[in-house]
Structure formats: C-alpha cells, structure tokens
N, C-alpha and C positions, 0 to 999 in steps of 0.2 A: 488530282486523285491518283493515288497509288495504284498500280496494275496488278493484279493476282501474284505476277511473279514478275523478277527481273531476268530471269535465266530463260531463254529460249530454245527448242529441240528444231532443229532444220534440218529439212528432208526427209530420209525414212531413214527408220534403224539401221540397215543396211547399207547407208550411202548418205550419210547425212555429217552434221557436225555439231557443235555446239557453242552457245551465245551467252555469256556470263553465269557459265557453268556454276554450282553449287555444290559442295560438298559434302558427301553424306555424314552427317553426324558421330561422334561417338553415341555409344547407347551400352546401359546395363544388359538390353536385349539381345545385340549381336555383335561380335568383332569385325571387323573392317581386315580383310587380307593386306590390300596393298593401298594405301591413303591417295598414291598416283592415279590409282586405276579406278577410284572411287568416284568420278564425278558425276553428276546427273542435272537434271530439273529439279527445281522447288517442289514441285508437284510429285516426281518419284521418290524425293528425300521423305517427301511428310507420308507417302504410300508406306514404304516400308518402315521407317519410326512407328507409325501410329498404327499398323500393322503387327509389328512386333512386341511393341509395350501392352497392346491389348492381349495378345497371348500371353507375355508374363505374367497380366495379371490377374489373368482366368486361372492360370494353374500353378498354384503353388509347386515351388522348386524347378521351375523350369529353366531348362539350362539356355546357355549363350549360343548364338547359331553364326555360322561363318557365312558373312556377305562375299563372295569375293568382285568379279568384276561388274562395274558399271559403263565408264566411260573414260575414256583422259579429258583434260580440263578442258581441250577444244574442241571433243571429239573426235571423228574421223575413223581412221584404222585401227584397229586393237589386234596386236600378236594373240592369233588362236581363237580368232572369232570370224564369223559372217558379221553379224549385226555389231551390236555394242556403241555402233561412231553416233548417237545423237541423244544419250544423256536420257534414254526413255526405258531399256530393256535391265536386267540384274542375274546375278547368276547367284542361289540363295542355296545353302547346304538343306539337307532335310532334317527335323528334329528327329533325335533316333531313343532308345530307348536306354542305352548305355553309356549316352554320354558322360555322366555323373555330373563333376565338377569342372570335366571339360568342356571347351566349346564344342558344338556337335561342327563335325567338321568334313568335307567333300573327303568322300568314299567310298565304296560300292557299299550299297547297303541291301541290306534284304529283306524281303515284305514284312518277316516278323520278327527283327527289329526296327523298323517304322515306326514310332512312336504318331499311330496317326489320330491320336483324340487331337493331339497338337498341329500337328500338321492340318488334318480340315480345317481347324480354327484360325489356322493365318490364312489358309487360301479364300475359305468364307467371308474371311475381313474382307478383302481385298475383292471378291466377287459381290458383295451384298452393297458394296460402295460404287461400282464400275469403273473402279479403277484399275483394270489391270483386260487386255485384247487376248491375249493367250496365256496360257501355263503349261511347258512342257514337261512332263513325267514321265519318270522312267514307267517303262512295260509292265516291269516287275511289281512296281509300288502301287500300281493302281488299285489291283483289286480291294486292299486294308483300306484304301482311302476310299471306293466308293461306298464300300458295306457301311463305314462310320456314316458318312453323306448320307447314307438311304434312312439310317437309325435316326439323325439328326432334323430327316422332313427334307432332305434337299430333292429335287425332280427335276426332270429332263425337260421339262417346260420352262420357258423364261420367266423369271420372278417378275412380284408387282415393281416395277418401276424402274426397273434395266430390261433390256433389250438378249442380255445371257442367260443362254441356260447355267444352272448349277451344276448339271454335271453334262460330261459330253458322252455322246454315244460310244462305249464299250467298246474299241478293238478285237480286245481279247477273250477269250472266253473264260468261264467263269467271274466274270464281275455281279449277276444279279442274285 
C-alpha cells in the first residue's frame, strides 16, 4: 500500500531537515521566486496548490502571487530565516489590489491596498481544512482582514471540526 506521501518533514521547522523533498509546482496561481528554495512536503505542496487554484477560481482576474521560500531540497539552514529547514513553513506575498497583470509581489503593503476579499479566501482555505498551525501577519494588515472575516461568519470560537479558532484574539486596536 502506498503511504500518503513519500517526502518526509523531520524535526521542527526550526531545526529539522528533509526526506525526499518535493517540489512545489508550477501553478497559473503563483510564481515560484527561487525553484532551489522551493522545496517542501507533499502535503505543503497540495496545501498551497489547492489553496491557490481555489482563490483563482473564486475570483475572476485574480492575479499571480509570489511564493518565495520553502525549503532547500534536504532542508536544514536557509540564509535569512529561523525556521524554513523541514519542508512544512512558506513565505507567501499578500494579494494586493494593484497588482494588475503582475505577480502581486513581497512589498510593504498597506491596509488599503490589501486586496483582502482575497486574501481571507486563501487563509480560510487553508484554516477550514487544518491545514496550516500558524499564520503570521503583518500588524498593519490585520485590521481589512479581520472586518472581511467577521462579514464572512468567521468567530473566535473554534469551528465544527478543527481544533482553530478562525480568527485570533486582536493585538491591536481597532480590529472589532
């Protein structure tokens, strides 16, 4: 019997490595920075694919998003990171509102342009599945993405059948 995956993540993000790495895909949905720095688990590849293509095809015209790092093909160390060495964590650009016909791409962005009907709509994928332990957000960005969440039905209570809340208790002020 085939096993779920052949790639394995060992250890923690932090301090870990990787076992018949996996390559993230090309995709219509987002470009790949560096194909070296690309590598991960089965399981993070089909996360963010199937993550991505479901927000393409919720919202017409949606542009391309810049994946940049995942992992090197054995893991381990990655220049400019803590984590990254075990093939499980992603460093993903935000959808913005200007991107056009570009890839929306790593930049200082600013709450309003956030494009965050899009933006909830990948993190939702990705939390209504449990597939993903954390998501770190900029300060700034929260507030457009919680207001969409709260319009959406999302609450601070853990949904039926994960263990996560949908959204996380507010930092800062002004998010309710």
């Amino acid at each position: 019997e085939r096993p779920a995956s052949y790639s394995q993540s060992i250890g923690l993000p932090n301090r870990g490595r990787l076992k018949n790495a996996y390559r993230l895909p090309r995709s219509l949905a987002y470009v790949i920075r560096d194909p070296d720095r690309a590598w991960c688990t089965e399981e993070t590849a089909r996360a963010i694919t199937s993550a991505f293509e479901s927000v393409r095809r919720a919202f017409r015209g949606t542009p391309r998003v810049m994946v940049h790092d995942l992992s090197h093909r054995r893991g381990g160390w990655m220049k400019g990171h803590h984590s990254h060495q075990s093939g499980r964590d992603a460093d993903v650009a935000y959808y913005a509102r200007d991107c056009g016909l570009k890839p929306c791409a790593f930049r200082k962005l600013t709450a309003s342009r956030l494009d965050a009907r899009r933006q909830w709509a990948l993190l939702y994928y990705w939390l209504r599945r449990n597939t993903v332990e954390a998501v770190f957000i900029d300060y700034g960005l929260q507030k457009p993405l919680y207001r969409i969440a709260r319009k959406r039905g999302a609450t601070l209570r853990p949904s039926k059948g994960t263990t996560k809340r949908m959204l996380p208790p507010c930092r800062r002020e002004g998010c309710n």
